[in-house]
C-alpha positions as CSV (number, residue, x, y, z in Angstrom):
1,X,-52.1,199.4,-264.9
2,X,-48.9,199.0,-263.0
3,X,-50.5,195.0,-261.6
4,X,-51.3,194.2,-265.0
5,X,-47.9,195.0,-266.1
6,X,-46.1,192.8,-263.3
7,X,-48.5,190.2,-263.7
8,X,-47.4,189.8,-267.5
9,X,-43.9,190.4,-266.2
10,X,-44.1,187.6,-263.5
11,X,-46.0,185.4,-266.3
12,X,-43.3,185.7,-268.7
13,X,-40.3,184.9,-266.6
14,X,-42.0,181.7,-265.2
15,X,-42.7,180.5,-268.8
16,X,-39.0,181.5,-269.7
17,X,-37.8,180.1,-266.3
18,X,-39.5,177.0,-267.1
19,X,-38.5,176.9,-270.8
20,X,-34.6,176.7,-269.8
21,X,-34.6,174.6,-266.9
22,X,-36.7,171.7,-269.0
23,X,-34.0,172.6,-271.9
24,X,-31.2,172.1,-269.6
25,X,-32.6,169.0,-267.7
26,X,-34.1,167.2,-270.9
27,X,-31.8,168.3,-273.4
28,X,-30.6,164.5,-274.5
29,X,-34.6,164.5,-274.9
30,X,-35.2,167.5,-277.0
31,X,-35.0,167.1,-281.0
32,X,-36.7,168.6,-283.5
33,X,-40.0,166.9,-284.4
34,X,-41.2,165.4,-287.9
35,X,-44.9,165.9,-288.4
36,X,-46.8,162.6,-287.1
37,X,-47.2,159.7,-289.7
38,X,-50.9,158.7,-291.4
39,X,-52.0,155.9,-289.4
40,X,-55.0,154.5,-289.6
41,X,-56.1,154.2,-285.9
42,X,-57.9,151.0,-285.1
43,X,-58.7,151.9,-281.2
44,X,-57.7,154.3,-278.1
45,X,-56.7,153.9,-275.1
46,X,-55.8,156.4,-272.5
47,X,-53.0,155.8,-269.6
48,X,-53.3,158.7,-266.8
49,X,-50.1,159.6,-264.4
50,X,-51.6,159.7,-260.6
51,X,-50.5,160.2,-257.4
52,X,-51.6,156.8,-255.4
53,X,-51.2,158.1,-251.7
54,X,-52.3,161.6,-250.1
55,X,-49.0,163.9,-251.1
56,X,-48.5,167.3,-249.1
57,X,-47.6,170.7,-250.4
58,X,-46.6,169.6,-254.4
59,X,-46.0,172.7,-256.4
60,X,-44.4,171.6,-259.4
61,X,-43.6,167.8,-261.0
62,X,-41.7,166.6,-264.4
63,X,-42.4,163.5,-266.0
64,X,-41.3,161.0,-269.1
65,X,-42.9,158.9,-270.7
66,X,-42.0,156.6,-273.4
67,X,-44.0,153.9,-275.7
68,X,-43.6,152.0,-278.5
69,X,-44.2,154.4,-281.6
70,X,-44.1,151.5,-284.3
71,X,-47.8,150.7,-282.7
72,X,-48.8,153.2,-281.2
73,X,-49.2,157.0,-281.3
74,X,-49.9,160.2,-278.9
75,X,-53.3,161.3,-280.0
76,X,-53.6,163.9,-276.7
77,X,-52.5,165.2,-273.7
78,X,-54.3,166.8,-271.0
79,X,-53.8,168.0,-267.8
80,X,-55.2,166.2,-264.7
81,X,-56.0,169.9,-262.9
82,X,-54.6,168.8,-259.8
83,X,-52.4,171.6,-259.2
84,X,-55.0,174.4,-260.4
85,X,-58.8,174.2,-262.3
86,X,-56.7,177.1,-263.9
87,X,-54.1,176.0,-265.9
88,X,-51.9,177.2,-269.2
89,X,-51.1,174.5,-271.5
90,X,-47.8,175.5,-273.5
91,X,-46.0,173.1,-276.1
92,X,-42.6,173.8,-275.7
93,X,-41.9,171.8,-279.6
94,X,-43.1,174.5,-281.1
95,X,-42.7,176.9,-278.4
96,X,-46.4,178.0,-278.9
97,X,-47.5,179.9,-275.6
98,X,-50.9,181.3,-276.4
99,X,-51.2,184.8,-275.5
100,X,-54.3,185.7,-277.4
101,X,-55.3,187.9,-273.8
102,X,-58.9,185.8,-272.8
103,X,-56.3,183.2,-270.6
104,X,-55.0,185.0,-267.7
105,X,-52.7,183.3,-264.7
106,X,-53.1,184.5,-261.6
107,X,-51.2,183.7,-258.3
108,X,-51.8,180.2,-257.5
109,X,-52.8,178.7,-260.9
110,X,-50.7,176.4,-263.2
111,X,-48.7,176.1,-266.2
112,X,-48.7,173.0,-267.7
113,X,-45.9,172.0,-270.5
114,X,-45.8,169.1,-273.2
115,X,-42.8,168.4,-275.3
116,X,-43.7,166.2,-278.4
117,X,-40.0,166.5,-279.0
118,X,-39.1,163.1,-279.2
119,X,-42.3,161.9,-280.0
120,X,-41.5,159.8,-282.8
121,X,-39.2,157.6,-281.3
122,X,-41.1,157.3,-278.3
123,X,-40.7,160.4,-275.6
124,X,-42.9,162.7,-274.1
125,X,-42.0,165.1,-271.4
126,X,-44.7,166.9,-269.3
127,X,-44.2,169.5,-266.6
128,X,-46.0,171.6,-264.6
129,X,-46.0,174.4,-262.0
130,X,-47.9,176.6,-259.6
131,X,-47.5,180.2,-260.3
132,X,-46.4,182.4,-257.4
133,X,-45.2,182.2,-254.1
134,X,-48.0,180.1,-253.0
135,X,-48.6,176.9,-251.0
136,X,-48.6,173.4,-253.0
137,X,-51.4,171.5,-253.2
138,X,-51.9,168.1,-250.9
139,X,-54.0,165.4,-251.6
140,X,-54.1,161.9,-254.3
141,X,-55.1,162.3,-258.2
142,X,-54.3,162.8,-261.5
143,X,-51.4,165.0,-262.7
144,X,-51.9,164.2,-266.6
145,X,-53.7,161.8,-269.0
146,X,-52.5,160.9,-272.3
147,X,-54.5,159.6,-274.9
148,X,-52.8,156.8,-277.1
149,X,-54.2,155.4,-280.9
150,X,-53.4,151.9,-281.6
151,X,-52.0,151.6,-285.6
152,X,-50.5,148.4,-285.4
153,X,-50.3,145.1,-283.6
154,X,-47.7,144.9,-280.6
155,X,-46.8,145.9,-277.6
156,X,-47.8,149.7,-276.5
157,X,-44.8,149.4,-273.9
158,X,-46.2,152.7,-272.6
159,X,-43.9,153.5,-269.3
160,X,-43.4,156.4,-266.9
161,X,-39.5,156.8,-267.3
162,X,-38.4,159.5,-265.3
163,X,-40.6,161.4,-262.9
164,X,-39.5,164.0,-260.2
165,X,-42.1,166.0,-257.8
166,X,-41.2,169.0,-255.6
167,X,-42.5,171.6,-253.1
168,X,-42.6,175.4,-253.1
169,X,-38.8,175.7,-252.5
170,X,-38.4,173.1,-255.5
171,X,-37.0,170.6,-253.0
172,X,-37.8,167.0,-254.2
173,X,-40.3,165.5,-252.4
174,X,-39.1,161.8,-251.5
175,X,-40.7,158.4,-250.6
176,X,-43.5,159.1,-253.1
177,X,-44.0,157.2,-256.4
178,X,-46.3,157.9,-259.3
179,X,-47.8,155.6,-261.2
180,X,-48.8,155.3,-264.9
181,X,-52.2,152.6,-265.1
182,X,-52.7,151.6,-268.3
């Protein structure tokens, strides 16, 4: 009883940890979202944020991304499971975390967090973390795809803005670049 009980206690203060720091980091980000437009979707596309060399020890990254949202729209995002094949997506624009009790984090797996904040003028911030004093993960792939429908004619102008990576101390790691194919 008493492990279940600090579990759910070290569960909730990363979420809340991670909550505030994204806040404070991406607060000229953050704005209250309008519910997506109808658009009739003429095709999809999906652009995936990867790590193109072997990093070491990566326990945590941040990332944004920004398009152009008279053409195009964010249909999905999902996690690339590189950091854990056990993750907890939360969407921090609603602040929906679900705790319906059949998802548990243990040590060692990963919460994953999507702001659709800014979404309609053409921002999206992703996150994620390890959870527990554990090692990072080292290695090359896919941190997060995102899956784009095409309502208009133009350019998608889908970039990687901003993206940050760091170890279990939260030091940056430096010298590495991700990249966003599209």
């Amino acid at each position: 009883m008493k492990g279940s009980i600090k579990k759910e206690h070290l569960y909730v203060s990363v979420v809340l940890c991670l909550i505030i720091v994204l806040g404070q980091v991406y607060a000229e980000y953050i704005s209250v979202g309008a519910a997506p437009p109808n658009h009739e979707i003429r095709e999809t596309f999906k652009v995936s944020i990867t790590l193109p060399s072997e990093i070491r020890d990566l326990y945590a990254w941040q990332a944004v991304i920004t398009f152009n949202p008279s053409v195009v729209m964010v249909l999905d995002v999902e996690n690339g499971g590189f950091l854990s094949s056990n993750t907890l997506t939360i969407n921090t624009s609603s602040l929906s975390i679900p705790m319906d009790g059949s998802r548990q984090l243990e040590t060692g797996d990963s919460l994953f967090i999507v702001s659709y904040g800014d979404v309609e003028v053409g921002k999206i911030v992703l996150a994620e973390t390890k959870v527990g004093k554990v090692p990072g993960v080292s290695g090359s792939g896919t941190l997060a795809t995102i899956t784009f429908g095409v309502y208009e004619q133009g350019s998608y102008d889908v970039r990687l803005l901003e993206a940050s990576l760091f170890d279990p101390n939260l030091e940056p790691i430096k010298q590495v670049s991700l990249t966003s194919p599209s």
